[in-house]
N, C-alpha and C positions, 0 to 999 in steps of 0.2 A: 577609449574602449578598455574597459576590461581585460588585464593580458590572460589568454589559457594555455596552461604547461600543456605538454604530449609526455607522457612517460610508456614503458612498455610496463611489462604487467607486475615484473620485481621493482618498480618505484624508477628505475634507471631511467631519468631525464633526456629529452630529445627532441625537445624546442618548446618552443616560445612563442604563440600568435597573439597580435593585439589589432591585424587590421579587419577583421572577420564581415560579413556585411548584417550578420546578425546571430545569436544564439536566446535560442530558448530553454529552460531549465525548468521540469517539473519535479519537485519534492513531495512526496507521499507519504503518512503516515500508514497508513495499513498493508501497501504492498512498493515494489519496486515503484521506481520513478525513470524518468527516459527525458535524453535531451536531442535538440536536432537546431547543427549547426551549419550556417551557408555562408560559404567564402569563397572568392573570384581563385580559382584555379593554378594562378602566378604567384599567389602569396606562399609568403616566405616559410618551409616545413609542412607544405601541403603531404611532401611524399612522405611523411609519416603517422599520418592519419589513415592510418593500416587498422583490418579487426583485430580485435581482442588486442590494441594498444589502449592506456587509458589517455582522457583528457579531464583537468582536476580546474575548477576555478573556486577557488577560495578552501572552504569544504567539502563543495560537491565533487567528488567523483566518479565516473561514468567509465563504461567498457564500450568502443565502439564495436556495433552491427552490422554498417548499413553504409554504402557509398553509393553517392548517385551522381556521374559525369554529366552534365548537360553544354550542349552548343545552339547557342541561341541570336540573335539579331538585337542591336539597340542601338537607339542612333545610327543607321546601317551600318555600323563595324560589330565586325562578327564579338560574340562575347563568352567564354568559357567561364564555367562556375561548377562548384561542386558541391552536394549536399552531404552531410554527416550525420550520422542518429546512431544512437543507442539507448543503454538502459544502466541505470544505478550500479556501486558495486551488490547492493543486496539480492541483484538479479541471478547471481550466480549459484542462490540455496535454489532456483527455479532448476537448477540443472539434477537435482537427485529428488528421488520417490521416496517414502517413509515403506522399509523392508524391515517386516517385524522380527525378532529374534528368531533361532533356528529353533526350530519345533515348536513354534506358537504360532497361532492363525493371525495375532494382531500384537503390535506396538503398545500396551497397557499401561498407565502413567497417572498417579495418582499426587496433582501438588498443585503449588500457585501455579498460575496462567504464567508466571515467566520460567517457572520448573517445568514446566511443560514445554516451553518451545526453548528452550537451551537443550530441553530430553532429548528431542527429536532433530536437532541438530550437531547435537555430538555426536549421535548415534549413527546419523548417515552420511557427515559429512565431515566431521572430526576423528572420532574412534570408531568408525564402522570395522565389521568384522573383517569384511573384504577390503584391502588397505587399497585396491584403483580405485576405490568410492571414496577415499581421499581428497579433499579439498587443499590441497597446500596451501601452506603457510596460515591456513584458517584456525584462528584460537575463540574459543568462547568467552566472555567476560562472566566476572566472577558473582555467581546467582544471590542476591539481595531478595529473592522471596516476594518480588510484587504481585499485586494482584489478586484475584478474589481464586477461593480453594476449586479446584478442575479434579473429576476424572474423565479423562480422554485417552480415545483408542484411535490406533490408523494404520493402514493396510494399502499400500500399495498406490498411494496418493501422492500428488505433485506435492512436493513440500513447501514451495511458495503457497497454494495456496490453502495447507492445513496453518500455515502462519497465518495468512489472513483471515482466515477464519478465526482463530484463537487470537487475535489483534482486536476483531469487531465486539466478539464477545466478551471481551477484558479491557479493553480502553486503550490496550500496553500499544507500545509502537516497536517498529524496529528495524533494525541496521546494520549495515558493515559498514566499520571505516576504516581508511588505513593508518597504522601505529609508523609514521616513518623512521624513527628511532630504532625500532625492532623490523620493519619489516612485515609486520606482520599484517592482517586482514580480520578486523576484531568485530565478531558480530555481537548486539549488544541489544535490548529494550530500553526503550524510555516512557517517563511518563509525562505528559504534559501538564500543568500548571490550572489550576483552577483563576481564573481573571475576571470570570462574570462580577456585574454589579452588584450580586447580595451576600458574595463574601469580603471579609476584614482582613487577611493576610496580609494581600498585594494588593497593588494600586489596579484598581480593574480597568479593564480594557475597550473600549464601548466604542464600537463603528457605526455611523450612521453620515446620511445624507446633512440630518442638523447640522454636526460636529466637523463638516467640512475635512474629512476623512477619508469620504469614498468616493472615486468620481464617475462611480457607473452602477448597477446593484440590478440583480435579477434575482426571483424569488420563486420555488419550485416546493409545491404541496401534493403529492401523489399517493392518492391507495388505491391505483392501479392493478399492484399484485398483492395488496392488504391479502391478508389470512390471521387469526387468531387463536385458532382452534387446531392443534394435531390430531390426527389416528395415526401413532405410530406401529405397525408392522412389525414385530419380529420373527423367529424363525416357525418352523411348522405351517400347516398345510389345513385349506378349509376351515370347519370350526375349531381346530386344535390349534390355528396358527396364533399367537400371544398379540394381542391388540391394545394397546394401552392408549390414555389423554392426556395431552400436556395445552395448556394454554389459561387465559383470562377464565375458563367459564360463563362468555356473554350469550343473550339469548334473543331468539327471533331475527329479526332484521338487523342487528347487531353482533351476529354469529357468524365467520368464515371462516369456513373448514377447510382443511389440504389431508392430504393424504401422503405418508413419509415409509416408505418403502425400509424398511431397516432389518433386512432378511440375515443379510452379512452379519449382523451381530449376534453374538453368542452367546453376550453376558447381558439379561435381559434387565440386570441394575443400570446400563450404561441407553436403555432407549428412551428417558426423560429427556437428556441430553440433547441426543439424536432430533428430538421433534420442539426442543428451545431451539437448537443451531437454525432452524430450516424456518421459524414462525422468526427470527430475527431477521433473517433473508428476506423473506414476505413482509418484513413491517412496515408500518405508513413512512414514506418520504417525504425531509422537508430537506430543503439545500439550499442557500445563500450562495450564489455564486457575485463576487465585487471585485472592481476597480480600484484598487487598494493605492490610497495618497501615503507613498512611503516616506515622503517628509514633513507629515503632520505629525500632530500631537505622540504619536505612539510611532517609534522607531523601530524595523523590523530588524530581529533579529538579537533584540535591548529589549525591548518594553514585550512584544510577545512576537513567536515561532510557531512553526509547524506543531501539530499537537497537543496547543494549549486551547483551552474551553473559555470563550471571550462571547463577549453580550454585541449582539446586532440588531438596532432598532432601523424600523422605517414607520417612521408617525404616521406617515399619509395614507399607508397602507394596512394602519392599524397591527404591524406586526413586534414583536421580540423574540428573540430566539438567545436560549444559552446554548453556545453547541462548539464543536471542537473544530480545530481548524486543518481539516484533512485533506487537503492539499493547496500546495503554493506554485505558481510559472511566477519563474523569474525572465525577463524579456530583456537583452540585452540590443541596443540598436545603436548606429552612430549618432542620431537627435537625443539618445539619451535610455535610461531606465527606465521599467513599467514595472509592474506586480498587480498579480490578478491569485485571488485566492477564492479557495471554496470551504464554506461553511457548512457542515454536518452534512450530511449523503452526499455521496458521491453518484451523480444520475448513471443508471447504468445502460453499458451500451448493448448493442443486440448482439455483440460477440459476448457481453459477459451472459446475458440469459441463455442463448445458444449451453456455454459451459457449464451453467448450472442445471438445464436441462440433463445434458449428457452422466455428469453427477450422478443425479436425482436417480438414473436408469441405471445406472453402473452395477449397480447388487443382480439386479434382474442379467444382464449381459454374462457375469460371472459368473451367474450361478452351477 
């Protein structure tokens, strides 16, 4: 097995487990990632798998959540076990709001998609005004300007998920990791790798059932929540209220419309934006979810990683997809290693519509 350090939350080391009866490891490019680990109860440095200690295996490091004691029966001797979970260090920008400057209704930000989410991360959790909005020990890395040219506004939103938002709509990815030389907790964007077959850079990357790569493969095509067409909403009342359109311009039975609430905005240049962010939300889902053979031809981690844009064929099924690889479980067990990743959309679940709902109403609740 796999050994995993315990450290508290300044890096300061406090064991060592290697006989665990499993851990799972999810990696996300667009938002935090969560692990859940389960080890018999007597093993050695149980009692410091305490919250908000971390546990680190290789790269990944995580902040525990979450303990779960259980007493259970097997082969009639009683059997204790405990379960473990948590969530990425990147989980901890989930802890502060985006609080716009003092005497401004909104957070205003005019730059690449990575000047944009360094803005709104210095600002609440680095150099915020009010220094207990502080993140200790938290440093920005130094802004390279990726990404296509944003302006974005925000007000009063969970910061995890105006990153993720600004992640979907930019390609960028992002992170915190720790600097253990320094100490410090360095949050940072990346960008993934272009791997598909019809570029010449890199050696492309092509998973399929042929190429004895994958040993499992499900394929998901939804426009469920399709929409292509905005009316976006901004401020004023009845016929004076400002209605604009953003979308394809497709027509007849080819046309779906939503309706983008965007009362709360003040700067009526900024509700283009507003009614791209929300027809992105709505767009057609395709997702690859596979059984990834991590000791074939393509070595994870060497050959391609989270983030990168790699070619998935299934002949039989008549499909290809170039799409990005936004999210990886790492399966650690004592028979051995698994990997299961997912290819372009992430299917979402009825807690994330639930929150996007809530969103959606959010201008209207404020008003």
């Amino acid at each position: 097995m796999v050994p995993i350090r315990i450290m508290d939350i300044n890096f300061n080391p406090l064991g060592e487990i290697d006989d665990y009866l499993s851990l799972i490891w999810v990696r996300r490019w667009h938002k935090p990632g969560e692990f859940s680990l389960y080890l018999d109860i007597d093993s050695l440095y149980v009692d410091t798998l305490q919250e908000d200690n971390l546990i680190a295996l290789g790269d990944n490091v995580g902040i525990i959540k979450y303990q779960k004691f259980v007493l259970g029966e097997e082969d009639e001797d009683m059997a204790e076990s405990v379960l473990i979970r948590g969530l990425t260090l990147s989980s901890l920008i989930n802890r502060r709001i985006t609080l716009p400057p003092q005497g401004q209704s909104h957070d205003t930000i005019k730059g690449t998609a990575e000047t944009v989410m360094k803005h709104y991360v210095k600002n609440n959790c680095v150099n915020p005004t009010d220094i207990k909005r502080r993140i200790p020990r938290l440093v920005v890395a130094a802004d390279l300007s990726r990404g296509e040219e944003l302006t974005y506004q925000s007000r009063l939103k969970a910061l995890g998920l105006e990153l993720e938002q600004l992640s979907l709509i930019s390609g960028l990815g992002w992170d915190i990791n720790p600097d253990y030389s320094t100490g410090n907790l360095v949050f940072d964007v990346s960008e993934g790798r272009d791997l598909t077959q019809e570029q010449t850079i890199h050696n492309p990357v092509i998973f399929s059932i042929d190429f004895d790569n994958i040993k499992g493969q499900s394929y998901v095509s939804s426009s469920m929540d399709y929409k292509n067409q905005a009316y976006v909403g901004g401020q004023g009342e009845g016929v004076e209220r400002t209605i604009i359109e953003v979308g394809d311009n497709a027509e007849g039975l080819d046309r779906y419309e939503t309706f983008v609430d965007a009362r709360d905005e003040e700067n009526e240049d900024l509700l283009p934006s507003r009614g791209r962010e929300k027809l992105l939300e709505l767009a057609k889902l395709q997702s690859f979810e596979s059984k990834v053979d991590h000791d074939s031809t393509f070595k994870y981690k060497k050959d391609w990683d989270l983030g990168d844009i790699v070619t998935i064929q299934n002949v039989k099924w008549g499909i290809t997809l170039n799409s990005r690889v936004s999210a990886i479980t790492e399966i650690y067990e004592p028979d051995g290693f698994n990997l299961e990743a997912t290819f372009g959309d992430t299917i979402p679940t009825l807690a994330d519509k639930i929150k996007s709902e809530i969103q959606a109403i959010a201008p209207e609740l404020t008003r």
